[in-house]
N, C-alpha and C positions, 0 to 999 in steps of 0.2 A: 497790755492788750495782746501782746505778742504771747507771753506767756500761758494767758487764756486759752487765744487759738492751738497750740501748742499740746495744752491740755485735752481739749477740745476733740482735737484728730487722733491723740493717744490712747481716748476713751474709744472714737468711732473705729478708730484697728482693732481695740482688742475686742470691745463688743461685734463685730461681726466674726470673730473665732468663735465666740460662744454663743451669740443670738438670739433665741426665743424663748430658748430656755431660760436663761437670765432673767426676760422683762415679765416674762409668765410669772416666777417666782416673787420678784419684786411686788408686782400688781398683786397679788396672791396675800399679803403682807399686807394691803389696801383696803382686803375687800374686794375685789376690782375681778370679775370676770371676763375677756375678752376672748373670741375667735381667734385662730390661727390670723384669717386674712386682714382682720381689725388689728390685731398686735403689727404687723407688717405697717399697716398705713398709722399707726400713732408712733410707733417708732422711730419713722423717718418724716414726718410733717411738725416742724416748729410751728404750726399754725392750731398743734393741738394741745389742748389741755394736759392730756397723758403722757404728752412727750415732754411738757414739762416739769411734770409730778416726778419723770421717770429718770431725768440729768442727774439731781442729786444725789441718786442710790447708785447712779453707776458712775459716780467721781468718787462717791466714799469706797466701792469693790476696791475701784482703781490703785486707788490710793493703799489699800490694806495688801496690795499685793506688793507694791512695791512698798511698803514699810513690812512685807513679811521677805524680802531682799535683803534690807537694810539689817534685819533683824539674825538673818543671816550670815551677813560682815560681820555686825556686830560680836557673835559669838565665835565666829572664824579667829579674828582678834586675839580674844578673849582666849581662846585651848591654845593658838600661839605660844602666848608669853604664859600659860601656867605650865606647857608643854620644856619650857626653859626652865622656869624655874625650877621645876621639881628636877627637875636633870641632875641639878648640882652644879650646871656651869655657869650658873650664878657671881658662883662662888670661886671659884675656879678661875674665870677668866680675868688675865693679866689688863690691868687698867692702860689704855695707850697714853703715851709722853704726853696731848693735847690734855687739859682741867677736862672733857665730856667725853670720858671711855665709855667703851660698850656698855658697861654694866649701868652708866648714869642715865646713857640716853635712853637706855630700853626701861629701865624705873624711872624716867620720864612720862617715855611714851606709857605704859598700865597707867600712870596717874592720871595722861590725857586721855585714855580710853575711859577709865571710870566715871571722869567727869563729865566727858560726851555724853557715854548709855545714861549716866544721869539723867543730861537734857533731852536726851532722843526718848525715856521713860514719859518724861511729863509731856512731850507732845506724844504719844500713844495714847495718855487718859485723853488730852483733847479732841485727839479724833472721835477716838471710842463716843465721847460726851455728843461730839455735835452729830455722829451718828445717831445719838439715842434721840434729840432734839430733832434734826431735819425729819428724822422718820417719824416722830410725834404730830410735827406739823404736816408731814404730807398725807399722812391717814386723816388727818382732819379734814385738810383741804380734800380730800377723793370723798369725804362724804358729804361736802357740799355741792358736787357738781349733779348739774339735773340728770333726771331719770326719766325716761329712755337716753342712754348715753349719744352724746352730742361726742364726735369724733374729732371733726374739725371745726374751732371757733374761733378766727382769730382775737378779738376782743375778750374772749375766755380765757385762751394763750396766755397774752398779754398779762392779764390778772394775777394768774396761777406765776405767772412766771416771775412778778415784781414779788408773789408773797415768798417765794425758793431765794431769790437771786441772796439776799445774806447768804445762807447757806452755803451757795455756791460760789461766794467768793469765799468763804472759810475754807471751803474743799479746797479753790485754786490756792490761798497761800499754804495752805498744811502740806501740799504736792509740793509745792518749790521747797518748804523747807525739808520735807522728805529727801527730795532728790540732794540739798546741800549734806544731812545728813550721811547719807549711803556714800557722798563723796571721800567725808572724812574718814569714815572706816575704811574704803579702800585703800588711802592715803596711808591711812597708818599700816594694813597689811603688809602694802610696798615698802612701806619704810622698815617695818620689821623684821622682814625677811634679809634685805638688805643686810640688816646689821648684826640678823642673826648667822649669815653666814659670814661674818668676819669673827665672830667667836671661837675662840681657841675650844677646843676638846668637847662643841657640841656639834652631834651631827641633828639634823632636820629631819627626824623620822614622821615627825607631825602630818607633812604634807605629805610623804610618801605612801600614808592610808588612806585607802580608795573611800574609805567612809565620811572621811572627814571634807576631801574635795570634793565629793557630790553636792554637800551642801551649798557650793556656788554655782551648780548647775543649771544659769537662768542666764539670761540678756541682761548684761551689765547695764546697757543703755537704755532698758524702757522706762519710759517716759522724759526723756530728754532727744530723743531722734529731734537732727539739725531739718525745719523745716524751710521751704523755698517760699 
């Protein structure tokens, strides 16, 4: 529940950075023509039908922004340790006195990265999937609802909202595994950095290119802010 809520408030921050334009677009996607001051009132009323057609498209945005985060570590990782190896100090560096010298942990760590982006690949198609899904059913559902549009119904709500609610709890678990994902590629950044600077005769030009650190240029933390 906590996690929902969580969800919840992540979605309502970043949808009011973007706003109208957002649910215009979405709705648009529907069929679904509304006024400037009608998108205002279905937007912010759970008692309406629109605003619950309207949850699951902006939990899957959400969600694509931070798995295009995640997607980011991901390849940050990734130019790391190809960034070593082609160096040559692969090869180069002396194995320390302990059985896990540099050279094992960090040919460790690329096989736990490959295996990750594996798993982090196949939860991408599921998203992609139940994006294609929720959006099937909610065009369906927007064209059952009566004409002249009914704004606020709560019994309507209610309806629309039990036919979404799978959906939406698909979005809430693909989030939380999102966010565990994006963990571990941070994880392993830390860690690779780490161990690439105990290596004999490589220096870390990688991160010294301004091209390459842009690519982390976001809020480590959206969608996990500790809520009260």
């Amino acid at each position: 529940m906590n996690n929902n809520k969580s969800m919840d408030d992540d979605v309502s921050n970043w949808y009011s950075t973007y706003g109208l334009v957002t649910i215009e677009r979405i709705f648009a996607l529907m069929k679904i023509r509304l006024s400037v001051a009608e998108l205002h009132t279905v937007s912010r009323s759970k008692t309406s039908p629109y605003y619950q057609l309207l949850q699951i498209s902006l939990k899957n945005i959400f969600n694509g922004i931070i798995m295009s985060q995640t997607n980011d570590y991901r390849e940050f990782a990734q130019k790391m340790l190809i960034d070593y190896l082609l160096s040559g100090a692969a090869n180069l560096a002396p194995e320390q006195t302990k059985p896990e010298g540099v050279r094992l942990e960090l040919e460790l760590m690329r096989t736990a990265l490959i295996e990750t982006a594996e798993q982090f690949d196949l939860l991408q198609f599921e998203h992609f999937s139940l994006i294609n899904e929720s959006q099937k059913t909610a065009i369906e559902t927007a064209q059952t609802l009566p004409v002249p549009r009914v704004l606020l119904d709560e019994a309507l709500s209610l309806k629309v909202m039990e036919i979404m609610r799978p959906f939406i709890e698909r979005a809430e678990a693909v989030n939380q595994r999102i966010l565990g994902f994006r963990k571990q590629f941070y994880d392993i950044i830390l860690k690779a950095r780490e161990r690439l600077d105990a290596v004999p005769d490589y220096f870390n030009q990688f991160e010294t290119q301004p091209e390459h650190m842009e690519a982390l240029n976001f809020n480590p933390k959206l969608g996990e802010e500790t809520k009260e």
